[in-house]
C-alpha positions in Angstrom: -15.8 -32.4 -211.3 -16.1 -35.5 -213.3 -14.9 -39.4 -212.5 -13.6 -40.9 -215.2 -13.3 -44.7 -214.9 -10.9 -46.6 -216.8 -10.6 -50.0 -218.3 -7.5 -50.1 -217.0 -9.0 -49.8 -213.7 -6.9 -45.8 -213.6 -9.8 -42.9 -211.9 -9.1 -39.6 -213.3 -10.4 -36.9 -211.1 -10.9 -33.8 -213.4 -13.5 -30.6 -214.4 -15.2 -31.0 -217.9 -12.9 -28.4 -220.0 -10.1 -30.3 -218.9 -8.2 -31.1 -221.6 -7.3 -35.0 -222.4 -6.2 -37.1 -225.7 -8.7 -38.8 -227.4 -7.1 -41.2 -229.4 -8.4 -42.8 -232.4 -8.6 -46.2 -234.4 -6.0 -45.0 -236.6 -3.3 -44.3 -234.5 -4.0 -40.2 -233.9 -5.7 -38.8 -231.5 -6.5 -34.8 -230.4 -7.5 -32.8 -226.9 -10.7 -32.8 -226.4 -12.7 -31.5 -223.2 -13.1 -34.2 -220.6 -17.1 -33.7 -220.5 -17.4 -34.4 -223.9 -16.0 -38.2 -223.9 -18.1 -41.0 -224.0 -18.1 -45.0 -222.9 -15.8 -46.7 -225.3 -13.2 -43.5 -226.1 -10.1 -44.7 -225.9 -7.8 -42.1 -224.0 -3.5 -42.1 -224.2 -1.6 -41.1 -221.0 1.5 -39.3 -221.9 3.7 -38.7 -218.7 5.8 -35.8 -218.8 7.3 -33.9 -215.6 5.8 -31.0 -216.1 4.0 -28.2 -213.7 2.2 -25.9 -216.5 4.4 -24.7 -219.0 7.6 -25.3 -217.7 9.3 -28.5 -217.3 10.8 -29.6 -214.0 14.0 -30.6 -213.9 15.1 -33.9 -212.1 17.7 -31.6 -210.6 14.8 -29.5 -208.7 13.3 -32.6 -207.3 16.8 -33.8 -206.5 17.1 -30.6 -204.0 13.9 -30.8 -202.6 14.3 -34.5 -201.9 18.1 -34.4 -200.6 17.0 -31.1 -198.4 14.0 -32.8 -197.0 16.9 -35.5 -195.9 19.1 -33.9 -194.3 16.8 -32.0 -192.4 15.4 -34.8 -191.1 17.8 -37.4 -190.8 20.9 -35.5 -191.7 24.1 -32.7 -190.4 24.5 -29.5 -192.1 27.0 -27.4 -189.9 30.4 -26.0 -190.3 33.0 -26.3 -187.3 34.7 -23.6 -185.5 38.2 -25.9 -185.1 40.5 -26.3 -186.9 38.6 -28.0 -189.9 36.2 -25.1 -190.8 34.6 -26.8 -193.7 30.9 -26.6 -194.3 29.7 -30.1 -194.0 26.8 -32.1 -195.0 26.2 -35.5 -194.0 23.0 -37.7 -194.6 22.4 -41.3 -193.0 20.3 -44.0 -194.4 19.5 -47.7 -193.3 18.1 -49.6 -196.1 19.6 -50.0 -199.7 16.8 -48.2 -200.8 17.4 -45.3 -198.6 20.9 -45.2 -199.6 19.6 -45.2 -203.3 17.9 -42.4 -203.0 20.0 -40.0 -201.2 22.7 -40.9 -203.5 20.6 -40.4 -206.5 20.3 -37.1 -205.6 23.5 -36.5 -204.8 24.6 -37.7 -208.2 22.8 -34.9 -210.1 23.5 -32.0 -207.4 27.2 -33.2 -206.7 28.6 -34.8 -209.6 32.3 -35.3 -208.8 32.4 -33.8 -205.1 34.1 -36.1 -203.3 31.9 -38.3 -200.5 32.9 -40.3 -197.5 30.9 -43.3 -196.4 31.0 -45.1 -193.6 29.3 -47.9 -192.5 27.8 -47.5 -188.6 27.0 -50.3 -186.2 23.8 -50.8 -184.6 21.6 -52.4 -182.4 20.1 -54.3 -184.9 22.2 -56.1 -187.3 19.6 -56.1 -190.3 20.4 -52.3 -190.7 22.9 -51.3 -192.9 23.3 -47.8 -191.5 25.8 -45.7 -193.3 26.7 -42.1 -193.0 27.6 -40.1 -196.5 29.3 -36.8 -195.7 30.6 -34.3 -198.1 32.4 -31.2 -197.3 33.6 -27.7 -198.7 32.4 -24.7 -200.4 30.9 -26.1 -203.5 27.6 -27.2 -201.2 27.2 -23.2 -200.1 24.6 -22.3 -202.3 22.8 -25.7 -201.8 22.7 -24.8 -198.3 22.0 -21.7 -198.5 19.0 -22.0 -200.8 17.5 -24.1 -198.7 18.1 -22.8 -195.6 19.8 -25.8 -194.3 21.8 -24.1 -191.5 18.9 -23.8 -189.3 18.4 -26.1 -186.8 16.3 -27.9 -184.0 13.6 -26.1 -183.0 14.3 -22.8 -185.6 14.2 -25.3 -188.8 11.1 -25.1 -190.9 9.4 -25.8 -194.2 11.9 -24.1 -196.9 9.6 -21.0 -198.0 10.0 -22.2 -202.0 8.1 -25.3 -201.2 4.7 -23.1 -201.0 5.0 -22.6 -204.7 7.2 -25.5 -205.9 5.4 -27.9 -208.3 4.1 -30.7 -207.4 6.5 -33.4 -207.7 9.4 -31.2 -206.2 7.0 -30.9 -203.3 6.4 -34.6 -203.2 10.4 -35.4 -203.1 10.4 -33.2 -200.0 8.0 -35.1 -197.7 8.6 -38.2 -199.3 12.1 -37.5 -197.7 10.6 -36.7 -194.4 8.4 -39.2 -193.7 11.0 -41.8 -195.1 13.7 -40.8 -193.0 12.1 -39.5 -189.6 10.5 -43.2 -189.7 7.6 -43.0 -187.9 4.5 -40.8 -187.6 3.2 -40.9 -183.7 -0.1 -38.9 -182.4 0.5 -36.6 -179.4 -2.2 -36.7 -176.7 -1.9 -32.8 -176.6 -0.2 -30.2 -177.9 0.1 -25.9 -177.6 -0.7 -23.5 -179.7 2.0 -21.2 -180.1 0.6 -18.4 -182.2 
């Protein structure tokens, strides 16, 4: 594995036939194996969401990133009363919270109608807010990710052990950003 050290001050972490553009004096450039550049070569980063020769759609990481939500901070159930809707409902704290979620629920829900409500709490710099959306057209969203499960039973969707990347990344960004804390446990049980 080689180190490339940039200018720029970028590391680049990568085996000697990787593959990287060389670019020139006059504006071109080519691939050429990593272990064959030299001080000075200039090199062009061109950012692409990609996971090898497929793209990834931003609605893929939208769905990792909203299911990774509401499984953490979130409601996915459907009642037994007299509304027997399926229901989804994510809560944020931050404006930057409630930018993400509804990002994502932008590109999986365009047009589905969502209530928002604001929620008081404890401490007044919050601005907590629930956004819930209801019916049938969130079914295979649910069901994909297996978002009915709850408590104890919820887990790791199965499609995240061989999602790229960056869908990966919107999952547990999710996590960690809405469970808000990490904490170390003095103990713990092996179960299997």
């Amino acid at each position: 594995v080689l180190r490339l050290h940039t200018k720029a001050g970028y590391v680049l972490d990568v085996t000697s036939d990787h593959l990287v553009w060389r670019s020139s004096a006059e504006g071109t450039g080519r691939f050429v194996p990593a272990g064959s550049l030299k001080p000075g070569d200039k090199l062009e980063w061109h950012r692409r969401d990609s996971h090898g020769e497929a793209e990834i759609s931003r609605y893929e990481i939208a769905e990792a990133a909203f299911a990774g939500w509401l499984q953490s901070d979130g409601f996915v159930g459907q009642y037994e009363g007299t509304n027997r809707s399926l229901t989804i409902e994510a809560m944020t704290v931050t404006n930057a919270e409630l930018d993400w979620v509804s990002e994502s629920l932008n590109l999986l829900f365009p047009g589905v109608h969502r209530h928002e409500r604001t929620v008081t709490t404890k401490d007044e710099r919050l601005d907590c807010r629930r956004t819930r959306l209801y019916g049938e057209v969130l079914r295979d969203f649910v069901d994909r990710w297996d978002l009915l499960v709850r408590r104890t039973e919820m887990t790791v969707p199965d499609r995240l052990f061989t999602a790229p990347l960056p869908v990966a990344a919107a999952y547990l960004r999710s996590i960690f950003q809405a469970e808000g804390f990490v904490s170390a446990r003095t103990s713990s049980t092996v179960v299997e």
